[in-house]
ROTORNU-270790 format. One record per residue (C-alpha): z, x, y. Coordinates in steps of 0.02 Angstrom, whole numbers, padded with zeros to 5 digits, always signed. Each point is the difference from the previous one (the first is absolute). Layout:
<rs>
ZXY;...
</rs>
This chain:
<rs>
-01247+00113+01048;+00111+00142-00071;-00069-00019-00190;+00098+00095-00130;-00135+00109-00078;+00099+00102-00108;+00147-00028-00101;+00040+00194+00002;+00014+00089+00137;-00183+00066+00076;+00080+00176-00008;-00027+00003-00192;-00151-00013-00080;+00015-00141-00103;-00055-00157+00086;+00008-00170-00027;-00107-00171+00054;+00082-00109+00124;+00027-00127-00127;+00156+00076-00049;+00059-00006+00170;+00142-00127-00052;+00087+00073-00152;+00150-00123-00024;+00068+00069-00137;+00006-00050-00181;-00039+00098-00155;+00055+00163-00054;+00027+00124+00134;+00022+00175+00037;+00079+00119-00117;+00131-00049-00123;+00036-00208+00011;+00146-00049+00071;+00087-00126-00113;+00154-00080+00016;+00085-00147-00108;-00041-00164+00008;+00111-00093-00157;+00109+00084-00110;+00145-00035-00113;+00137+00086-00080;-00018+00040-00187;+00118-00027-00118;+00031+00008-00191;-00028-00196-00019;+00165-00075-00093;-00029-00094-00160;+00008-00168+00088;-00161+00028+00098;-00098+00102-00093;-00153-00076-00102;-00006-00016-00181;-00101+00162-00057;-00126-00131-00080;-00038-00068+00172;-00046+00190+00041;-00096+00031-00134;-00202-00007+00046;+00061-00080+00138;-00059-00041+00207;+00132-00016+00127;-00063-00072+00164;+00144+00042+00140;-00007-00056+00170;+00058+00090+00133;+00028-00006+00224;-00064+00131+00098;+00090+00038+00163;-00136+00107+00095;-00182-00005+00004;-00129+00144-00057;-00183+00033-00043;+00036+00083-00163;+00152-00014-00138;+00064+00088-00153;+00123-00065-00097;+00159+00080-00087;+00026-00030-00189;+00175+00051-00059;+00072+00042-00196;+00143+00074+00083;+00133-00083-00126;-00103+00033-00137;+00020+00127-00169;-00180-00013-00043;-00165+00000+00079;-00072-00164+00100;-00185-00032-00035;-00086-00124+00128;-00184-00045-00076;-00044-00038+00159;+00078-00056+00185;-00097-00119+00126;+00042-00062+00164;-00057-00160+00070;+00067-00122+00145;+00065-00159-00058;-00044-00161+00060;+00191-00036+00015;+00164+00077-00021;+00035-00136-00135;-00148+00024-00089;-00060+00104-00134;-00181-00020+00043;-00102+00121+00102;-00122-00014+00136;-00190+00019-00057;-00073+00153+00033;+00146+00076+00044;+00058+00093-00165;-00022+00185+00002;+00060+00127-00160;+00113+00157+00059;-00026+00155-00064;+00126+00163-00042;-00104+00171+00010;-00149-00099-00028;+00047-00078-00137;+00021-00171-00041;+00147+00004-00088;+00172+00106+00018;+00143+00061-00096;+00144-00005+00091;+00142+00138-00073;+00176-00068-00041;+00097+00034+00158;-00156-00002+00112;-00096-00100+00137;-00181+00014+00021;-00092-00046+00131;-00184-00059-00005;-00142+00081+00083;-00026-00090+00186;-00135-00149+00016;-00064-00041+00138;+00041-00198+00004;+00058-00070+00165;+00167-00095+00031;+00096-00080+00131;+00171+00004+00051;+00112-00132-00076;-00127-00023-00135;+00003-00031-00199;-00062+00108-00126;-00036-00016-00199;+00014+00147-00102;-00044-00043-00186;+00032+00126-00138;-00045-00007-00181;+00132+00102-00111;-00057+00043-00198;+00165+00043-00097;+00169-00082+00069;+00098+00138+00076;+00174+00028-00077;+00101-00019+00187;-00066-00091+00140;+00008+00068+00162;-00018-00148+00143;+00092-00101+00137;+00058-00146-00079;+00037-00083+00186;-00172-00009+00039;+00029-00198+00076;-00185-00004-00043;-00083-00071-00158;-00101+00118-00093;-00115-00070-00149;-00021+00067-00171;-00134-00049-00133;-00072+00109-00156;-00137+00093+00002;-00118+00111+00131;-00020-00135+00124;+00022+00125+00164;-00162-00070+00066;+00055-00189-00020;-00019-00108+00134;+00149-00103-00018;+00148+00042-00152;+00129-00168+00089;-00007-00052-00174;+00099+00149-00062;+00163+00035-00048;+00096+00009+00176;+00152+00108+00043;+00090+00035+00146;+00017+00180-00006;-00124+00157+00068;-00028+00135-00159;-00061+00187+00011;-00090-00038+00178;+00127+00100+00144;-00119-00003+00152;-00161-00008+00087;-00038+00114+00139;-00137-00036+00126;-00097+00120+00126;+00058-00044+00183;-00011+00089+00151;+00087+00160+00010;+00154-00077+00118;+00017-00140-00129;+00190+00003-00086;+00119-00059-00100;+00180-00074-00001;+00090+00008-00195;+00130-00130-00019;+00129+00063-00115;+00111-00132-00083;+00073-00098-00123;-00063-00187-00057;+00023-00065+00172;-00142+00117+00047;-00105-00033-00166;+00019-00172+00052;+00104-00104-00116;+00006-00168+00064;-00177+00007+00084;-00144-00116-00033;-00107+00070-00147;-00181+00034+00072;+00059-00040+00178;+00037+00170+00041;+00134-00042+00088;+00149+00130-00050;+00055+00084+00204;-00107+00145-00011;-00147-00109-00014;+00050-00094+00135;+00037+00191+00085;-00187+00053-00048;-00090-00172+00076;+00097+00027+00174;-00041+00192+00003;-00194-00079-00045;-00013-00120+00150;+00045+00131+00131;-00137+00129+00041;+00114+00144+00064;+00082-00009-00219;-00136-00073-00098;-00051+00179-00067;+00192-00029-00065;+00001-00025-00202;+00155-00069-00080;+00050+00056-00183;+00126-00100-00098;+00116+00117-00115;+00159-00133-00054;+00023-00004-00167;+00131-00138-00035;+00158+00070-00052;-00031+00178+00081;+00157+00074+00032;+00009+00179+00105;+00126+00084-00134;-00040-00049-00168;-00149-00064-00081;-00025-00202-00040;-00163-00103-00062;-00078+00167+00092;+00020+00180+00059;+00154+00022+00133;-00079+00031+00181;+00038+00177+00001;-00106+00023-00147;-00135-00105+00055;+00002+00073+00150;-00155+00127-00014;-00110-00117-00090;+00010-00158+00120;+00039+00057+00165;-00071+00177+00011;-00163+00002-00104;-00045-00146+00079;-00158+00051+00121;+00031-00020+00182;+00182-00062-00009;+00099+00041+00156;+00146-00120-00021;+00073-00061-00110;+00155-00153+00021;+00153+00024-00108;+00092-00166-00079;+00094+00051-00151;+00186+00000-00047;+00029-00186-00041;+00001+00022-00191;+00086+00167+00019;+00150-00096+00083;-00031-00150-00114;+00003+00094-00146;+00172+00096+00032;+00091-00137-00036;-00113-00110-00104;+00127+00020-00162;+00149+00038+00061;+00107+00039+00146;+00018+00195+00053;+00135+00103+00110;-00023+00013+00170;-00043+00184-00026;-00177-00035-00073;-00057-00105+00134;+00032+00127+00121;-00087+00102-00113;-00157-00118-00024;-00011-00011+00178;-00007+00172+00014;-00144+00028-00120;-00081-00139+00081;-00013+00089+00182;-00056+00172-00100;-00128-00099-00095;-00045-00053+00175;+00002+00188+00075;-00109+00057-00159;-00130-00120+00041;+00006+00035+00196;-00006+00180-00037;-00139-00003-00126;-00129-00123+00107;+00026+00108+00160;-00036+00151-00103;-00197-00098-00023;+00013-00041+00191;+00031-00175-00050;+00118-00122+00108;+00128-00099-00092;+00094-00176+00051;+00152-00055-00056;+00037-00173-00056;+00153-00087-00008;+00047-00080-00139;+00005-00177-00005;+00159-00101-00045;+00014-00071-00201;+00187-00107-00012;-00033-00122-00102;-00099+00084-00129;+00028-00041-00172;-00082+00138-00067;+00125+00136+00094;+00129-00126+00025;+00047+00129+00176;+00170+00002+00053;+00087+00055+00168;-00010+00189-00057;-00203+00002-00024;-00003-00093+00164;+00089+00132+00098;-00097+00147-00105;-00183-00112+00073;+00094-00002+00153;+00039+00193+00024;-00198+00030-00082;-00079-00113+00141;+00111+00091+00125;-00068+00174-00047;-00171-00070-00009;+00028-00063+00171;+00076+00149+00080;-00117+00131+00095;-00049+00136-00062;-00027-00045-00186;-00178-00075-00008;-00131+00024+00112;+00004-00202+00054;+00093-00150-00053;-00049-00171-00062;+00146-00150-00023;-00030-00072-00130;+00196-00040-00012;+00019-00075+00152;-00164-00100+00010;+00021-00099-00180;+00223-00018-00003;+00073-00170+00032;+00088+00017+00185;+00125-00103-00101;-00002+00096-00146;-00061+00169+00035;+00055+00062-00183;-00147-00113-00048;-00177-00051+00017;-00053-00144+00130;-00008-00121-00102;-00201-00049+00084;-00027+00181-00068;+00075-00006-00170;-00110-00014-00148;+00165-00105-00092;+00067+00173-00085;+00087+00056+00138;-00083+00172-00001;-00202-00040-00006;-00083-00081+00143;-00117-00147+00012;-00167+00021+00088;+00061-00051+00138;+00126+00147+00002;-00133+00115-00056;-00104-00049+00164;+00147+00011+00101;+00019+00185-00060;-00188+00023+00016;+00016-00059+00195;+00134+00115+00040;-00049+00174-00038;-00058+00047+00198;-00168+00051-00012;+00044+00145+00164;+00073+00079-00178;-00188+00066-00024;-00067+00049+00160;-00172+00074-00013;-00011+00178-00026;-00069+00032+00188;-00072-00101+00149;-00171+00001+00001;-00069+00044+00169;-00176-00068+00052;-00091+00038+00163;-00144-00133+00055;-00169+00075+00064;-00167-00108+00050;-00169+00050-00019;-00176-00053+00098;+00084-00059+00140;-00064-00080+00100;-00097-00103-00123;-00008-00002-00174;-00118-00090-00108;-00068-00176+00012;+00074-00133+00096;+00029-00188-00065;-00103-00118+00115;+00110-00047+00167;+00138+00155-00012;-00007+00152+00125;+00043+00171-00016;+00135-00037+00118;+00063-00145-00086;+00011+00139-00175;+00078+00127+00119;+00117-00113+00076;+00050-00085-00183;+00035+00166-00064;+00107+00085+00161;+00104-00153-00006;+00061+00033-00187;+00014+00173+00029;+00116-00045+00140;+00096-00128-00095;+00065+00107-00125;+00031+00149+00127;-00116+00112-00112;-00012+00151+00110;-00141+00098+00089;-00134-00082-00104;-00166+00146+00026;-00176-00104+00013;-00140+00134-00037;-00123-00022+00107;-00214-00016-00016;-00064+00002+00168;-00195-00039-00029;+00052-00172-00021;+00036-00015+00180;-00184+00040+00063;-00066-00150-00074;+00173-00091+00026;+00065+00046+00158;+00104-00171+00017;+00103+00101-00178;+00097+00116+00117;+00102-00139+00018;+00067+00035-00170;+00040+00182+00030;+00118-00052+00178;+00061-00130-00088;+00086+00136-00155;+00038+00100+00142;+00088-00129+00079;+00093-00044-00136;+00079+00183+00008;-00105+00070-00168;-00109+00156+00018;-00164+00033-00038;-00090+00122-00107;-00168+00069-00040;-00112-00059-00125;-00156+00066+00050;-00120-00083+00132;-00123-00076-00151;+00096+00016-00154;-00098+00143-00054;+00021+00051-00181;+00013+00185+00009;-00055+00039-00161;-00156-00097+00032;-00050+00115+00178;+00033+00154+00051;+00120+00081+00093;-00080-00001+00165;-00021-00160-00002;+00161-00069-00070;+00115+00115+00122;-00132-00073+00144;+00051-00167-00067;+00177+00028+00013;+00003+00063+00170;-00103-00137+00075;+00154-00117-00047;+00122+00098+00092;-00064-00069+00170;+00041-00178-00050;+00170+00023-00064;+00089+00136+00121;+00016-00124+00159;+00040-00130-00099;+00165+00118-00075;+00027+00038+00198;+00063+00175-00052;+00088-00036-00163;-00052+00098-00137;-00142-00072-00105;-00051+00133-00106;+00016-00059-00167;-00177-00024-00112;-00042-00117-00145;-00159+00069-00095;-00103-00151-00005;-00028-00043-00208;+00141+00137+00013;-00146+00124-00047;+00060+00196+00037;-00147+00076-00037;-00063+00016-00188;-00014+00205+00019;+00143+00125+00024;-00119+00046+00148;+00011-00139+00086;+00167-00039-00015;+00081+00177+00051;-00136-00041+00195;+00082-00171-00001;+00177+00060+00012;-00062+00136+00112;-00075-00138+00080;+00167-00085+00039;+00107+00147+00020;-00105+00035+00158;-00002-00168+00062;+00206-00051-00045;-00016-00131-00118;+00106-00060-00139;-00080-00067-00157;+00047-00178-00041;+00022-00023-00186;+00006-00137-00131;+00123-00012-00121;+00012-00207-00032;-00160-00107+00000;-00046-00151-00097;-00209-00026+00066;+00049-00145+00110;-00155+00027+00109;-00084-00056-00181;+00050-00207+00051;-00083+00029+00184;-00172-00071-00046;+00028-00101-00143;+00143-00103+00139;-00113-00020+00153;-00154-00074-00170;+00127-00118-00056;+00068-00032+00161;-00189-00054+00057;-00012-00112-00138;+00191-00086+00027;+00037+00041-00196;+00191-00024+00016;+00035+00036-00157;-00094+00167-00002;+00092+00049+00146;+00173-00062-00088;-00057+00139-00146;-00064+00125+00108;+00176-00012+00094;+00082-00003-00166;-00100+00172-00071;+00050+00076+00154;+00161-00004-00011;-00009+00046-00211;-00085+00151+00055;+00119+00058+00149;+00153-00033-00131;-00107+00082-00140;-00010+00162+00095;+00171+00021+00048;+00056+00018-00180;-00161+00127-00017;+00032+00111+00135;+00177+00012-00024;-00015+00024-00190;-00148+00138+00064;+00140+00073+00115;+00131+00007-00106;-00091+00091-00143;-00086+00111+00102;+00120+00044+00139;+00175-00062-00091;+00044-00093+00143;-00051-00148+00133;-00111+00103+00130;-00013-00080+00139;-00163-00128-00023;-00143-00026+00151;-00091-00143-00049;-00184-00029+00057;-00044-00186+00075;-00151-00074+00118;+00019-00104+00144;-00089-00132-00104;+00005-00197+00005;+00090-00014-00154;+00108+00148+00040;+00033-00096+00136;+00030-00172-00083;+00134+00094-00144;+00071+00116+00106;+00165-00090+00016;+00007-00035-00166;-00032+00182-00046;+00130+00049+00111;+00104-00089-00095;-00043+00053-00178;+00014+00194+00057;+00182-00067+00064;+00046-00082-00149;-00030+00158-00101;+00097+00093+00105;-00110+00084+00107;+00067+00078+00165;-00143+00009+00123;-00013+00178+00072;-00112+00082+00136;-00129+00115-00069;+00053+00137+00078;+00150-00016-00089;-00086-00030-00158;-00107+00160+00027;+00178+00075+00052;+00011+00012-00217;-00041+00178-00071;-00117-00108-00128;-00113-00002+00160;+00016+00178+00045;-00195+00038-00002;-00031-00154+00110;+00109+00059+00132;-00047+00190-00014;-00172+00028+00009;+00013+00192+00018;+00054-00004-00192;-00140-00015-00132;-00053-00165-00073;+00130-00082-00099;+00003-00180-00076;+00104-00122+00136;-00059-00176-00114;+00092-00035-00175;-00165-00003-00091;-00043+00161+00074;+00144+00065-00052;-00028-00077-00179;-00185+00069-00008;+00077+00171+00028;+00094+00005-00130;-00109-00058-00132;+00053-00164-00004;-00088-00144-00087;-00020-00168+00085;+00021-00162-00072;-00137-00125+00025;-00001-00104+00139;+00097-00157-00034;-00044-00166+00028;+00017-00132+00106;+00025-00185-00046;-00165-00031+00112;-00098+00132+00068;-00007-00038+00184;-00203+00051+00016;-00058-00127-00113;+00052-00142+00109;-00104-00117+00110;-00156+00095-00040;
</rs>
């Protein structure tokens, strides 16, 4: 068995116990955390209408409930006084997670204070946002969140979103800690809280949806989270290829591009909620409607100024295309939906054909990087100058839920591609047997199990490293070998014992090496074979040994098989073949179960590793054993690595990558060719191994 005895590369000098051979990835990582937005909303001066009574803010703890889109292992959350004259002081800010969205009380054990520099309390500067220091308190994707505040001295504006569509609770007093405030004053409006970041993987991003009230959600279900980019964020959650995908909802009702309403214009807003928001890299366009609406809202006007309104409408739109791509963001276009009917705007056939020649610029290529139809998916056929009427909320401009899901369903989620292709070449280890056996299954029957799969989903020239001692006390195991031969995948060397270099000595270990090469050249029948997997991928702990073992090679031809993906699975080989021996089902149904969290687990670590280390995808080879269980999950492996958008590549064309460079050219000194290598080179500090929902070993002892 190829055990990972190192999380570093052996070619540094730090080294680590093979328990930390499956790092899966949570915590903090390396370097400078990558955060990215989870929930935010737009701040506004809050009008007189929805503001509380400065009594109600006086000694005073607001419990707000918000929806995260996207998952992390740590937050921080934003705190904004940016409509304020004079300072904000927060006594103190806590988080918790609610046992409901409709509830006000909080889950025990689950309330944790913030902290700003330290501190305990912060002081937020009129026209300011501060955000706290990060926690490390786990969420999930689609998930609720409390934050609880307690404010001293009412403030003398109130900065907030009053469309929160979410009940927040108010009661008197420095209850931050209390378990459940349901009992409180209840409002339906978000104050001073603008948004809650999370640490994700370094590919994780976000989409801002800039709009109007029919992106705040006016006419959704209050704490059902049901306005269309909710609907937007769960669909970009239940694919893998786009769940690293956050969504951020910026509508303030009434928004208008030109001129300011209950809130800032969009131009003006523009910095603050599309491009200081961390990791955005779209953002979706729907504004206009109470532009148009508003033209004409008191009177009638010449025909001159809605040429003219149009016009400012399609530079408003330029200024906003020209200012995202400056921040490498991509911005979509939405049409805007039809409002006849509405008694608010009372539109007549002049606003109509100014929507009309809008929609068409929106439409027309060139303009915005993509295009989503809103128009055209929520008009009447009969009636396209208004709503459907299974789409209209009843005021002929806001939509019901209905509508909103309808909107929610059509953005194409092809509009957010991931950033590259991950490519992933398969290599086996031990063949040809690994491990214990389950009572009554071959190493044929494992060999066979896991050929087929391979074969299934085409994954190509599959390498099985080879330890030929096994053979002299089971001859009958050469089967295996002609069998992967047969099956057109090479072979490789992996040492005749497994020998652990750092445990012998040269002479010995080279001796080792050698003897294998008799077993696996007729079997290749002239193909090239010489590729080598270190067995416990040990290089030698001394810059001695290392510099004779690429000698070594160099004389000999080989090419050095690295790892860059591995998530322990040879750790499930015993504990399956114990609980197989027993017939505990339902151990096996949780060692299957762990199996898979752990492949999935380290896709999101390595390519988080990857991207921080190397900017990029490289191109991943991931370490398995011909195994029982390998066996067993292999075709459901297959398909995970599929469904997250894997390509499966040869490893020569993975070692093709310049990342592999001192792999592939041994005449050039010793150079990191695995990510934690890499990351022990540079100083980097590790997180602590993660864990699993059931550690595999501990089963069917």
């Amino acid at each position: 068995m190829t055990v990972i005895a190192r999380i570093v590369h052996p070619r540094t000098a730090r080294r680590f116990s093979s328990v930390v051979v499956a790092i899966l990835g949570c915590g903090s990582l390396y370097g400078q955390a990558q955060w990215v937005g989870s929930w935010s909303a737009s701040q506004q001066l809050v009008e007189p209408h929805n503001s509380l009574p400065a009594e109600d803010l006086r000694d005073a703890t607001l419990r707000q409930i918000v929806h995260l889109s996207l998952g992390g292992s740590s937050l921080r959350v934003k705190i904004s006084n940016r409509f304020g004259s004079a300072p904000l002081h927060l006594t103190g800010l806590h988080i918790a997670r609610p046992e409901s969205a409709e509830s006000g009380k909080i889950g025990a054990g689950t309330d944790k204070a913030l902290a700003f520099s330290g501190a305990p309390d912060v002081i937020v500067p009129p026209g300011a946002d501060c955000v706290s220091d990060p926690i490390d308190f786990p969420v999930a994707a689609l998930s609720d969140l409390a934050v609880t505040f307690h404010v001293d001295t009412p403030p003398s504006e109130q900065t907030g979103h009053p469309g929160s569509r979410a009940t927040s609770y108010l009661v008197h007093g420095d209850q931050v800690s209390a378990t459940d405030l349901s009992k409180g004053k209840k409002v339906e409006h978000w104050y001073f809280i603008a948004g809650i970041d999370v640490e994700a993987t370094s590919y994780s991003r976000a989409v801002v949806t800039l709009g109007d009230s029919i992106t705040d959600g006016h006419g959704a279900t209050t704490n059902g989270n049901d306005r269309w980019p909710d609907v937007l964020a769960r669909r970009l959650q239940a694919q893998p290829d786009t769940k690293n995908i956050a969504v951020l909802n910026h509508g303030i009702g009434g928004n208008r591009l030109l001129l300011d309403g209950l809130g800032p214009n969009a131009l003006a807003r523009f910095d603050h909620d599309v491009l200081a928001q961390p990791g955005v890299q779209w953002v979706i366009v729907l504004e206009g409607v109470n532009d148009l609406g508003m033209l004409t809202r008191d009177h009638r006007v010449p025909r001159a100024e809605h040429t003219e309104e149009v016009r400012r409408l399609r530079n408003a739109y330029e200024q906003i295309v020209a200012r995202a791509h400056a921040h490498r963001i991509k911005v979509i276009g939405a049409t805007i939906m039809p409002f006849m009917g509405s008694e608010y705007y009372h539109p007549g056939p002049e606003i109509e054909a100014d929507r009309e020649a809008v929609n068409e610029w929106i439409r027309a290529p060139g303009h915005f990087d993509a295009v989503v139809d809103f128009d055209k998916l929520t008009r009447d056929p009969s009636h396209p100058d208004r709503l459907h009427p299974k789409f209209d909320l009843g005021d002929h401009i806001h939509l019901s839920p209905a509508g909103y899901e309808a909107m929610g369903e059509a953005v194409p989620l092809s509009l957010f591609p991931p950033a590259e292709a991950p490519e992933l070449a398969f290599t086996f280890d031990d063949l040809p047997a690994h491990g214990s056996l389950p009572p009554g299954t071959t190493r044929m029957e494992v060999a066979a199990k896991t050929i087929a799969a391979l074969r299934r989903e085409n994954v190509p020239l599959v390498y099985g490293f080879v330890n030929g001692g096994d053979l002299e006390k089971n001859p009958s195991d050469i089967e295996v070998l002609k069998a992967w031969r047969a099956a057109g995948f090479p072979l490789g060397n992996h040492a005749w014992s497994h020998m652990n270099l750092n445990q012998h000595t040269m002479q010995e270990w080279e001796a080792d090496v050698l003897h294998n090469e008799p077993v696996i050249a007729p079997l290749m029948e002239g193909a090239d074979w010489h590729w080598f997997r270190y067995p416990f991928l040990a290089e030698g702990d001394t810059q001695e040994n290392r510099s004779a073992v690429r000698r070594f090679f160099v004389q000999h031809g080989y090419r050095i098989a690295a790892v860059t993906m591995s998530f322990g699975d040879y750790r499930w080989t015993e504990p399956y073949a114990r609980c197989k021996a027993k017939g505990d089902e339902k151990a096996i149904r949780t060692l299957q179960e762990t199996y898979l969290e752990a492949a999935d687990k380290s896709i999101d670590y390595y390519r988080d590793l990857s991207h921080r280390l190397v900017g990029r995808d490289i191109p991943y080879v991931l370490l398995m054993h011909i195994g029982a269980l390998d066996a067993e999950m292999l075709p459901k492996l297959l398909e995970l690595y599929r469904s997250r958008g894997f390509q499966f590549i040869t490893l020569e064309q993975a070692e093709g990558d310049e990342f592999y460079r001192a792999s592939t050219d041994l005449h050039l000194p010793p150079a990191p060719d695995m990510l934690e290598g890499l990351a022990a080179e540079r100083h980097a500090e590790f997180p602590p191994p993660p864990q699993l929902s059931v550690e595999p070993e501990s089963m069917c002892k």
